[in-house]
Every structure is written in C-alpha cells, then in structure tokens.
N, C-alpha and C positions, 0 to 999 in steps of 0.2 A: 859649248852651248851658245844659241844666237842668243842676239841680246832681247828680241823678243818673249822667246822661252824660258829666259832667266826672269823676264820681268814678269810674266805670270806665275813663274814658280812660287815666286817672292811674294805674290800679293795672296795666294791660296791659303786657304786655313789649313791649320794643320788637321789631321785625321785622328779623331778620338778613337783609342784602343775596342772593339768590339764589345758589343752590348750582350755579356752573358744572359738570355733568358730562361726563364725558368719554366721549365720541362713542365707542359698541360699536365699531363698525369700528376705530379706533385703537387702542382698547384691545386686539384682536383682534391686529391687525398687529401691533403691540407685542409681544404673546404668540409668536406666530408670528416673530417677528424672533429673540427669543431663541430657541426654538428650532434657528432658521435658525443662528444663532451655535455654539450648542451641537453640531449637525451639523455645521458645519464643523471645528469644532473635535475631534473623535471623527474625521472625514472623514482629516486631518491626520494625526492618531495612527496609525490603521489604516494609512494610505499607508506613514508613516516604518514601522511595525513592518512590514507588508509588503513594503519595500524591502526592510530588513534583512535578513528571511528570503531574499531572491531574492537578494541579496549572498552569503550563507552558501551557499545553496545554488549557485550559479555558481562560488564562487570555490573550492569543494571536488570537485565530481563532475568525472568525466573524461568529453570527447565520445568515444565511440567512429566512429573511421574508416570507413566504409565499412562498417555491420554487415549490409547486410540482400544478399544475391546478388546476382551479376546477372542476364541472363537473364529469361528467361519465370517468371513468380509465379503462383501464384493470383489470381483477381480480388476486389478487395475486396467485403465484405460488407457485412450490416449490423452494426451493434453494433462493441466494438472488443476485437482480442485481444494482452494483453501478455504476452509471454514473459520470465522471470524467472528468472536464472542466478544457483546462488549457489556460488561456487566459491573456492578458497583461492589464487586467483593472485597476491593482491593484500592478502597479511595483514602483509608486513614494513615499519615504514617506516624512514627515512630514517634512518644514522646520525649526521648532525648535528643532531638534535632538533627540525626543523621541524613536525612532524609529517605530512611527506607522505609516501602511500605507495608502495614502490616495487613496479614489475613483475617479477614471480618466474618469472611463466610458473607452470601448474597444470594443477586439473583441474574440472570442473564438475560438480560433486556433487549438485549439486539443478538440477530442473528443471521450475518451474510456466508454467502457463499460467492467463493470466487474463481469463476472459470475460466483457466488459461490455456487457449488451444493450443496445439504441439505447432503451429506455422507459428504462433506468437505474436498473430496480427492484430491483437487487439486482448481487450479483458472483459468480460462479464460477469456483473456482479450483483446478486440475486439477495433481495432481503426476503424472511421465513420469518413471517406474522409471529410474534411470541405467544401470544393467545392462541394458534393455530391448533386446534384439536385432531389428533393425532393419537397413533399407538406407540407407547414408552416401554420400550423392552421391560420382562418384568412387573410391570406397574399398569397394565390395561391401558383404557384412552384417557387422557386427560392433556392440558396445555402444554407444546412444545419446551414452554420455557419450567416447567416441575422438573425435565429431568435432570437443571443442571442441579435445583435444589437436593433432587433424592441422590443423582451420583455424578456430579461432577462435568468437568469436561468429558472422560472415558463414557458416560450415560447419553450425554449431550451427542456426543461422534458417531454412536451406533442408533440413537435416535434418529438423526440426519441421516445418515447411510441407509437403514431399512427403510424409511421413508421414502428417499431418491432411488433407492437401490444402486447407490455408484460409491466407489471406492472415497475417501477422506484421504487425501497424503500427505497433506500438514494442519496445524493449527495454531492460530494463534488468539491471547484472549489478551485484551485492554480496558481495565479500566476507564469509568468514564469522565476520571479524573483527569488522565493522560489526556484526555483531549482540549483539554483548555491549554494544556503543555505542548500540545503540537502549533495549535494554533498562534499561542503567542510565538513561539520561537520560530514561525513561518512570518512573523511580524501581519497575524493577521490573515481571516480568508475572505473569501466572496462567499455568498450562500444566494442563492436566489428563493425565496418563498413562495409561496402560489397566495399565501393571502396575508393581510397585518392581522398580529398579534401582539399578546402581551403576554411574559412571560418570567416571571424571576426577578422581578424588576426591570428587566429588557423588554424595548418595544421594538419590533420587524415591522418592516412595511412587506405589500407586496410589491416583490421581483430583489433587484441585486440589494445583498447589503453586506457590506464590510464588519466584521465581527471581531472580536478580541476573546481571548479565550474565556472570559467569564462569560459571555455574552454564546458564544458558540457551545456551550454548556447548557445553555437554557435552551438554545432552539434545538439539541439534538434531545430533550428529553421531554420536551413539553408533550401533551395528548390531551389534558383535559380542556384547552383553550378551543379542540376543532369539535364538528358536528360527529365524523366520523372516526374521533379518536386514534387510535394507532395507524390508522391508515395514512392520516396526513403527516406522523409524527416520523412513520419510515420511510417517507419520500423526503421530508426535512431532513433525516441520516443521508438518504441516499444525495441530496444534493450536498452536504459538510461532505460528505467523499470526494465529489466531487469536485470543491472548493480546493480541497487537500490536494487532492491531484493538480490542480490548476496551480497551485502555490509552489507545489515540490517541483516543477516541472518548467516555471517562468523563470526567464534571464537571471533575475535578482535572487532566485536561489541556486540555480547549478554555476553561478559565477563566484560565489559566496561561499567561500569554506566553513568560515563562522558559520551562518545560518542552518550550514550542510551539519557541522556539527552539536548547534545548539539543537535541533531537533530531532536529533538520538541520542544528546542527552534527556533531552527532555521527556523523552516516548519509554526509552527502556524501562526506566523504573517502574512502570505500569505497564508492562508487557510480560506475559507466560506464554512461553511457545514449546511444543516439542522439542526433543532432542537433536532431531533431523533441519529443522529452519534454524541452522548455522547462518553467522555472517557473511561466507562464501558459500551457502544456496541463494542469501539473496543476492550477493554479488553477480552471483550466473545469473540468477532471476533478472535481477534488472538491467545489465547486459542484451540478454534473448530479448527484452522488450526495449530497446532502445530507439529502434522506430514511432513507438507508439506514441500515440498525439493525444491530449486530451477527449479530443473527440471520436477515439478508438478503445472508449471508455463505456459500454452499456449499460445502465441499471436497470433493473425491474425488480416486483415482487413476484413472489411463487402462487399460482394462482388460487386464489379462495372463492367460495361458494355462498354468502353471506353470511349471517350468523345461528346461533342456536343457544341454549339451556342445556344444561348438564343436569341429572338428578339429584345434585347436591342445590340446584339453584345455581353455579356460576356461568355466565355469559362466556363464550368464544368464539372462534373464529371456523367454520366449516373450512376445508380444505377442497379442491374442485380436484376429483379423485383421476377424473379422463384424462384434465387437460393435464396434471401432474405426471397422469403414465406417460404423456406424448413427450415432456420434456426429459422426463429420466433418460427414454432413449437419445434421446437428442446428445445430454450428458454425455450417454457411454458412446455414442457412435460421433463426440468431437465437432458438433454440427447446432450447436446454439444459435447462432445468431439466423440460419435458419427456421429455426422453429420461431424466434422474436417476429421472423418478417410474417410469419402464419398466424399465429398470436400476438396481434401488436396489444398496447398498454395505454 
C-alpha cells in the first residue's frame, strides 16, 4: 500500500453498519392502527354518551296508548308529518318528590304541525288556531282544541287529519311545564317579540330578548296582553321554536354533552309520544336533517277567515275553507314551501 493510500485510509471514518429502515407500508399500517385505536376509542364514548341519552330519554317520556284513530286514515305520503300538542295536562308532579309527573287531565293549547319533506331540506311548521272552528269527529263543529278535552290525543289526531286530510305518523305531546325545562337547560333562548309586553311578572320588549325558563313560560302562554289575542300569542310560540332551534343547534350546545344531556333530561318527563317516535326514529330523524340551518326552518299559521259566534254565544276563530284545501294538497303532493311562496304570511 503507498504511503499516500495508507495515509487516507488512516484519516477516513469508519462506516456505520447500514441503516435498517422501516418498510413505508408498516409504517403506514402503524399510522392507521392508531388511528383505528383512536376510533375505536371515540366509537366507545359516543356509544356510552348515546346510551345514556336513550336511558334519560326512555326512562322519562310517557308511551301514549293507542294515539292515532281507528278506522279509515288518510293514505300516507311522502315526507313525514308530526303533530305537536302542547297542553297543561301534565304540569303537576308528584307529591313525594320523585319528580314524576302526574295526570291532571287539561286542555291543549297549542297545536303544530310539522312538515318534513322526504329531500329533508328543511322543516315546516304550521301552528292550528286553538279556537279554530272546525268539525270534531263525532262531536259536530265546535273549537279545535274540545277535541282534546272530549278524546284525547286519538280525537285530537283524527281531528287534524280530517281536517288536512293527510295522514299523522307521529305525535308528540309536551307539557307547558317542559318548557321552562328546555329552556333552562339550553342555559336560556332568544325570542324575538313583535311588540313589549307584560306578562306573569315578565316584561318583553320589542325584538330579541333572552329568556330563562320562567320568563319563556310567560311569553309562550300570554293572549290577553295583545289586541288580537291568540293570534299574537302563536307567533310568540312560533318564535320560542324558533329560539329552541337556535339554541339546540349553536356551538355551545352540540359541543356540550352536558347541555346535550341536561336537556332530555329535562324535556322527557313532560313528554308523551307514540310508540313509534323511539329514540333511534329520532336519531335517524335528526341525522336526515343534519344539513339543516336554522334558517331552513318555516313557520306559519293555517289560514283563518276572521272570526264568528257560535249559538252558544262563544267567539272563534273561522277557518279560510279554500286556502286550507290549496295547502292539504300541497301536504300530500310534498310541496309546501311552494304553496308558502303563493300564500305568503
């Protein structure tokens, strides 16, 4: 060896044994295994926290018996329509402190209807004048809201249906106790008013006001404060819906488990629903509408004719017989918001 090529040999580093690396694919799978872990693990969470909710919610709501007539229906449609009774039968509970509530027997003060088309692009939600004079299977004409008195939900269902002439395929009925329960445990809604009032000890201004559920108790039941009575009192419903929706549907609630949870604690126990509005119908339910925005939210009422006398002497509400048939079809042929832009409000 010359003595040059010795003397570089001499000063070179030695060579580190080769660098085993690790095969992309493994590495890859590796990646994808933790994730797989971490899915499962979330998987888990979500299960247990949706149990949970389906526990609260089962072991609060009452099945209602037999709600829907019997007899000849309407044929169902497309899209689906729920009816939504909210009445005070069912405000007192129990004097031993369990907190269950007991049956009073009442009256059903509020009456929506809620149309969900089969695309699922939105909701509409129609409030039916309780005064609204109408024919009660059975019972000849008298106020929409007697039939819950003479029969119930099952009177109330077929009421509404021969009316609309469209099929009912769920129902649910809430006391108007629950509603101070939703709203506290929504930490609170927005309502907007069309004019101040006073009511219950509450004072509203006109436009936004932030409510607490004693306060949201007052503005959805007040009538005697306006000129035109229930008129203004169902657009006051229809905006506390629309609060509600506002509230269930903002950051601070779908990030919030608590909140997610305190407010089907707080609703069930003042809820009766059919047998069929399971916890996974609404899971699908609110799912299929998981698009939907606040603002793909309708309200109106069902249209009325002004008012009248009955031969007993009591005041109500005419029902406007034309525009009614125009929206029945609308109903069955899935096409409301349609007929809204023809009849606006």
């Amino acid at each position: 060896m010359s003595e040059r090529r010795a003397a570089r040999h001499a000063t070179e580093r030695p060579r580190r044994p080769a660098r085993r690396r690790r095969p992309v694919l493994v590495a890859v799978i590796a990646t994808l295994g933790s994730l797989a872990g971490i899915a499962v693990v979330l998987a888990v969470v979500a299960s247990v926290f949706i149990g949970g909710l389906a526990q609260r919610y089962d072991a609060g709501r009452t099945v209602i018996d037999d709600p829907f007539p019997t007899g000849a229906r309407p044929t169902a449609t497309a899209g689906e329509n729920i009816l939504l009774i909210g009445s005070d039968s069912r405000s007192r509970l129990n004097p031993d402190g369990d907190g269950t509530p007991v049956d009073i027997g009442g009256r059903a003060d509020t009456l929506m209807l809620a149309h969900v088309p089969a695309d699922h692009s939105g909701v509409t939600l129609m409030s039916i004048m309780r005064d609204s004079w109408v024919e009660v299977p059975g019972h000849g004409q008298a106020k929409i809201n007697a039939a819950y008195s003479w029969g119930g939900v099952p009177l109330t269902v077929q009421t509404v249906e021969e009316l609309l002439d469209v099929r009912i395929d769920h129902v649910a009925e809430i006391d108007f106790a629950g509603f101070a329960g939703m709203t506290d445990a929504l930490g609170g809604v927005d309502v907007r008013s069309s004019q101040a009032f006073t009511a219950r000890g509450h004072a509203f201004t006109a436009g936004v006001n932030h409510v607490d559920g004693g306060a949201a108790l007052a503005f959805v039941r007040e009538r005697y404060a306006f000129a035109d009575a229930d008129h203004t009192r169902v657009r006051n419903q229809q905006a506390f819906v629309r609060g509600l929706v506002d509230g269930l549907l903002s950051k601070g609630t779908v990030t919030n488990p608590g909140r997610i949870q305190d407010f089907v604690a707080a609703t069930s126990p003042y809820l009766s629903v059919d047998a069929g509005l399971t916890f996974d119908t609404l899971v699908d339910l609110g799912w299929s509408l998981r698009d939907v925005r606040p603002s793909d939210l309708t309200t109106f009422t069902m249209p009325t004719a002004g008012g009248g006398t009955a031969a007993d002497g009591q005041s109500y509400v005419s029902v406007n017989t034309l525009a009614v048939q125009s929206l029945s079809q609308a109903l069955r042929s899935d096409d409301v918001r349609s007929w809204l832009a023809e009849n606006p409000q």
